[in-house]
N, C-alpha and C positions, 0 to 999 in steps of 0.2 A: 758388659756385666749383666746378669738376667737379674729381673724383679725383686728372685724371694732376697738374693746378695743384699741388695738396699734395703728391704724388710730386716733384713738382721743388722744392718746397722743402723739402723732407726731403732728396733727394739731394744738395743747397747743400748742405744744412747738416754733411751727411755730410763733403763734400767741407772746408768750412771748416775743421772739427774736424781731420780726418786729418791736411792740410796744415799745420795749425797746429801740433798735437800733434809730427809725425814732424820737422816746423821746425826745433822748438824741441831735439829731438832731435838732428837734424845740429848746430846750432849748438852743444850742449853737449860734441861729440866734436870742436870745433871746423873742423867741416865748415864752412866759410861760402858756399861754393857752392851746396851744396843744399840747405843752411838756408836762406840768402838767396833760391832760387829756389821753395823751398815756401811760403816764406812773400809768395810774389810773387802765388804762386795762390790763396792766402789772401786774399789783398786783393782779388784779381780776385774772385773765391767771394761774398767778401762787400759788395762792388758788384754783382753780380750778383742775390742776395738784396734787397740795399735796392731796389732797380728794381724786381722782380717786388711789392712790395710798397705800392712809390709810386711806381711808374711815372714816374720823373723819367727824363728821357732821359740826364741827364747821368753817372749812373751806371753807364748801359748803355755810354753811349763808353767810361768809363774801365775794363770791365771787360773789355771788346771791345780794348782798347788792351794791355791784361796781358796775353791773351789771346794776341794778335799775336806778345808778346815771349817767351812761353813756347813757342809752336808754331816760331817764327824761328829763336829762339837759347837760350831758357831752360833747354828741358830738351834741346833735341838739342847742342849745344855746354855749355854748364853745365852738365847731367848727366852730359852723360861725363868731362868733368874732374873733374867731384864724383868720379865714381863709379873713375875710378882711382886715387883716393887708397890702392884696396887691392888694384884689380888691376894698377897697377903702382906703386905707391907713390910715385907724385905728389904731392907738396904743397907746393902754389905758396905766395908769400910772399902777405902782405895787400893790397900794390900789384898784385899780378897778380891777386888776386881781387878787388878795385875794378876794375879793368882791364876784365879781363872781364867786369863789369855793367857798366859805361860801353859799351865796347865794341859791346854786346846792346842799350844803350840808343839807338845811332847807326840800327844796321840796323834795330829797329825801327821808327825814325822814316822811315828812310827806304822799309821795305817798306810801312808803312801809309800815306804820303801821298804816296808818287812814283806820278805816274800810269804809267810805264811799268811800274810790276808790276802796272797791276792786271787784264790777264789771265794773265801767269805764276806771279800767287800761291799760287795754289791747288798748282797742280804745286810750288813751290819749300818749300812749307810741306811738301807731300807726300815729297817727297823726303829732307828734312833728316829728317823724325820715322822715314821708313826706316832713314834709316845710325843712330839711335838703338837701332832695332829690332835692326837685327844686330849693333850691339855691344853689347845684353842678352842676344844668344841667344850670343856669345862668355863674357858673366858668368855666365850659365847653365851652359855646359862649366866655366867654372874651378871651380865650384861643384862640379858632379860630380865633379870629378879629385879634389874636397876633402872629399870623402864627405857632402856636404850638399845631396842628392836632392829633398827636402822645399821645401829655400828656391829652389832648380833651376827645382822646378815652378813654384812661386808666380811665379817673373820671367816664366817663359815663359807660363802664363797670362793675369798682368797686362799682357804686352807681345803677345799677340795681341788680348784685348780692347781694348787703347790704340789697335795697328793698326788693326783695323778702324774703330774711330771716325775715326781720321786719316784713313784712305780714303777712306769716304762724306762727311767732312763739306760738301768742297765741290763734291760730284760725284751724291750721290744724296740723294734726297727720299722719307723712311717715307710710304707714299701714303695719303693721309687726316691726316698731320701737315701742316696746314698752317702751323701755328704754329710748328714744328719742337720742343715741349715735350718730347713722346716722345722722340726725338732726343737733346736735351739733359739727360735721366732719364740713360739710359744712358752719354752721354760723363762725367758727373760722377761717375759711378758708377763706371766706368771709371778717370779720373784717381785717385780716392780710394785704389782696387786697385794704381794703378801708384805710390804715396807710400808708402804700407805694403808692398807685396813690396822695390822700393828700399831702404827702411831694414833690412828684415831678411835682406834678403839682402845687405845691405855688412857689417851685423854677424856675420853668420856667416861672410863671408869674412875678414873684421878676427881672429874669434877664430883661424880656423884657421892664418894667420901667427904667433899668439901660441902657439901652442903648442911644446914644446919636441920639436926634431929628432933621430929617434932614427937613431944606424948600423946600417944592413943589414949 
């Protein structure tokens, strides 16, 4: 087995772990948005793993299926709901957070088997992980204005590597990847980047609400 093969399952495994770990984190702050959606990646992660391993196809559908959901609706619509639980203090009841997975589970269904998306996929996939992009680069300013520079960076880092993956993925080809392995090294690597800056940059926006307002 060549090199980059173990690189991509080390980057799974990266990815599994993050997603799992940061999950299980939203879920305990009673996030269930972004709990529920990191641990969607999580699954996907870890079909994705069982495939490169035994090569059953049927695992690749189902991860290629997560996949869908998370690029559609998971993280550009359920991320941002998650994620204004602190920049605008949002937080929907448990019906609207089923809601909103049910909801994610419709549009899925329908962007992965209606044939009439399947040449505007790509763009609509592309477009929706944009409007996520600019409203991490608006989290990033509330960040600053909250003197948290640090976790600032970390969004805006993890949300240009994210971008760029979401660009290329279904527009350009690493020449010489014909397997698209390489490719899929860095997208996972990538997603792992963009579950860990999320989580610490909610938490430090969380705290800096918590703090007591002093008068000028």
């Amino acid at each position: 087995m060549e090199l980059k093969y173990y690189l991509y399952c080390f980057a799974d495994l990266v990815l599994i772990a993050t997603s799992f770990i940061y999950g299980i984190k939203f879920l305990k702050k009673r996030n269930f948005l972004l709990g529920g959606e990191l641990l969607v990646v999580t699954f996907s992660a870890t079909n994705l793993l069982v495939n490169a391993l035994t090569e059953i196809p049927m695992y690749m559908n189902v991860s290629l299926f997560c996949d869908a959901f998370s690029r559609s609706y998971g993280i550009p619509i359920i991320g941002i709901a998650g994620l204004m639980a602190v920049s605008h203090r949002f937080k929907p009841s448990a019906f609207v957070d089923v809601l909103l997975f049910a909801l994610g589970l419709v549009v899925t269904v329908v962007v992965w088997a209606g044939d009439f998306m399947k040449e505007p996929k790509p763009y609509f996939y592309l477009a929706l992980w944009s409007a996520f992009s600019m409203y991490l680069v608006y989290f990033a300013v509330r960040l600053v204005r909250a003197g948290e520079k640090f976790q600032a960076l970390s969004v805006i880092l993890a949300m240009v590597f994210a971008q760029t993956i979401a660009s290329i993925y279904d527009f350009y080809h690493i020449p010489g990847d014909d397997d698209h392995v390489v490719f899929y090294i860095f997208a996972l690597l990538a997603w792992s980047l963009l579950g860990a800056a999320m989580y610490h940059a909610y938490c430090a926006l969380e705290r800096t609400q918590s703090r007591p307002q002093t008068l000028s």
